[in-house]
C-alpha positions in Angstrom: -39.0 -25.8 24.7 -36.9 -24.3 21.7 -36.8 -24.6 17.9 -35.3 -28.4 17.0 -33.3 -26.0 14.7 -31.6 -24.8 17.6 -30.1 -27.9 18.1 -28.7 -28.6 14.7 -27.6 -25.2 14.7 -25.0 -25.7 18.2 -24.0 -29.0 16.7 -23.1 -28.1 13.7 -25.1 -30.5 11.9 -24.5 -30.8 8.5 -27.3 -31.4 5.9 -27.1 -35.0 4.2 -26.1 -34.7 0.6 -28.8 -35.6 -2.0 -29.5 -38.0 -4.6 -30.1 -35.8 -7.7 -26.3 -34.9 -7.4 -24.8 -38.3 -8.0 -24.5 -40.6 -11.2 -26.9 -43.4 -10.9 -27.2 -47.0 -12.2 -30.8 -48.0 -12.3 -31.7 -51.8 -12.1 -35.5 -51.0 -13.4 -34.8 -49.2 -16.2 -32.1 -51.6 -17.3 -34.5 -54.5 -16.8 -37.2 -52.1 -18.9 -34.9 -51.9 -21.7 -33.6 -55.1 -22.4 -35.3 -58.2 -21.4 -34.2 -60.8 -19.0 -31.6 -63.0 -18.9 -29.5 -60.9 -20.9 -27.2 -62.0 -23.0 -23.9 -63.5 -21.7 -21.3 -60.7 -22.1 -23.6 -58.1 -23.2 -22.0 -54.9 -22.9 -23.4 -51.6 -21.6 -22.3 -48.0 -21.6 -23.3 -45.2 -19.2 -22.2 -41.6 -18.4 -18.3 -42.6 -19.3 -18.3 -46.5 -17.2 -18.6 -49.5 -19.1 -21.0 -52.7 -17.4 -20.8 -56.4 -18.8 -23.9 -57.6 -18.2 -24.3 -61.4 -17.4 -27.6 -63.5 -15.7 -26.8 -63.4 -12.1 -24.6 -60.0 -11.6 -22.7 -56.8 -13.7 -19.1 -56.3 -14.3 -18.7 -52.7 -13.7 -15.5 -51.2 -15.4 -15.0 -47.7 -14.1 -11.7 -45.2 -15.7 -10.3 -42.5 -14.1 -7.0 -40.5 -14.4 -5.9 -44.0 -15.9 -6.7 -46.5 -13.4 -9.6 -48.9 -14.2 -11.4 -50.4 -11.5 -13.5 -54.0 -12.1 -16.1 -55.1 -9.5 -18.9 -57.4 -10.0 -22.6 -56.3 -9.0 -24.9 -58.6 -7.3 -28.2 -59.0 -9.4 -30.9 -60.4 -7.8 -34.7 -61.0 -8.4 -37.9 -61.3 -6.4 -41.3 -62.3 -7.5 -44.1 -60.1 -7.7 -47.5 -61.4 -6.2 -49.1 -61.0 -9.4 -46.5 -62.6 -11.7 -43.2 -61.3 -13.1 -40.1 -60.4 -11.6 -38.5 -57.3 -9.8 -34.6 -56.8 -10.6 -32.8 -55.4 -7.8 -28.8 -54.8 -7.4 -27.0 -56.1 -4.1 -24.8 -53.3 -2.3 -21.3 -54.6 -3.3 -19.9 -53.1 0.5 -19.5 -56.3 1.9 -21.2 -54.7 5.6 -24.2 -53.8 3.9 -25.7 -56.2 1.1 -29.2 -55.3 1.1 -31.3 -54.6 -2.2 -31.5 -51.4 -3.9 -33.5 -50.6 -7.4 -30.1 -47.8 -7.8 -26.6 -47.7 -6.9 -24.9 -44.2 -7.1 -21.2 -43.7 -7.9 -19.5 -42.6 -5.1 -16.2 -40.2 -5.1 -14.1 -43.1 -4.9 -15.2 -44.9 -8.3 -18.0 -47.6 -6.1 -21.3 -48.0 -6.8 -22.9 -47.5 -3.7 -26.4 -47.6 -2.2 -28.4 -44.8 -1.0 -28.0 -45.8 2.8 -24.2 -46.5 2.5 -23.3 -42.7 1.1 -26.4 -41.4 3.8 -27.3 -40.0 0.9 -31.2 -38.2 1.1 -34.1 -37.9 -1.5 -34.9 -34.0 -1.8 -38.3 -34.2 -0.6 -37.3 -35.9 2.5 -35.8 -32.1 3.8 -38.9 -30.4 3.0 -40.6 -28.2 5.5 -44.5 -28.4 5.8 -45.2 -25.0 4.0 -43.1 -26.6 1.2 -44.7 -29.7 1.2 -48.2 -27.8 1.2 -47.2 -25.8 -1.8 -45.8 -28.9 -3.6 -49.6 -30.4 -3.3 -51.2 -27.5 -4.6 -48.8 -27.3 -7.6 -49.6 -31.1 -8.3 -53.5 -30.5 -8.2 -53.4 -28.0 -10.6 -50.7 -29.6 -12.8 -53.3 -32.6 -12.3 -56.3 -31.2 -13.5 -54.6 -29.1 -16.5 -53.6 -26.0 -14.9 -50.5 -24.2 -15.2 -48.7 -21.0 -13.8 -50.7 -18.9 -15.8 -53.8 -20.0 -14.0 -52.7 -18.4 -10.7 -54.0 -14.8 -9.7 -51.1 -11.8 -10.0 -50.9 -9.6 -8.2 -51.4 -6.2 -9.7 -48.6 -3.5 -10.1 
């Protein structure tokens, strides 16, 4: 049996797109900076978009090129099984509607979730070398080393 790159490769599959490149809005660290129930109206400003912030959902207010766009954002909470709340956002695509902690701004001015762009998280295309590497680094990063610590090579 071949490589499962092989596959990819005669299909022409195309890698997902990641996370890291896309404008976020973050339910946590909104929740983290303010406390809940905000205040009716409260305004917001992120990265150029404006959000009205009210008990039970977010006005997002997005500009471009001169055309504003205003949809509300679900906002919904759960409780946690040791007491307080978790804040989560509902996907505003009416076939989707599940929960998400982040909604990222798609390139037609919609906060989206993850699973709606098929967006991916970086580490989720890692091969297992990488991911060996990546464990190493975070055990020595861990216990106070650094990338002087490793062994050169000599010249």
């Amino acid at each position: 049996m071949g490589k499962w790159w092989h596959y990819w490769r005669n299909k022409g599959h195309q890698a997902k797109s990641r996370v890291e490149y896309f404008r976020c809005l973050d339910c946590s660290s909104l929740y983290d900076k303010r406390k809940y129930p905000f205040e009716e109206g409260e305004d917001a400003w992120f990265h150029g978009w404006h959000l009205n912030l009210f008990g039970s959902h977010a006005l997002a207010s997005l500009a471009h090129q001169g055309k504003e766009s205003r949809y509300p954002i679900q906002v919904v909470s759960t409780n946690c099984n040791y007491g307080g709340q978790r804040h989560w956002f509902l996907c505003p695509l009416p076939s989707c509607n599940r929960p998400s902690k982040t909604l990222y701004l798609c390139s037609f001015f919609l906060f989206l979730c993850r699973k709606c762009l098929n967006l991916a998280y970086t580490t989720q295309n890692r091969s297992e070398p990488d991911r060996i590497i990546d464990k190493k680094w975070n055990l020595i990063l861990k216990y106070g080393g650094d990338s002087e610590w490793t062994i050169q090579k000599p010249k």
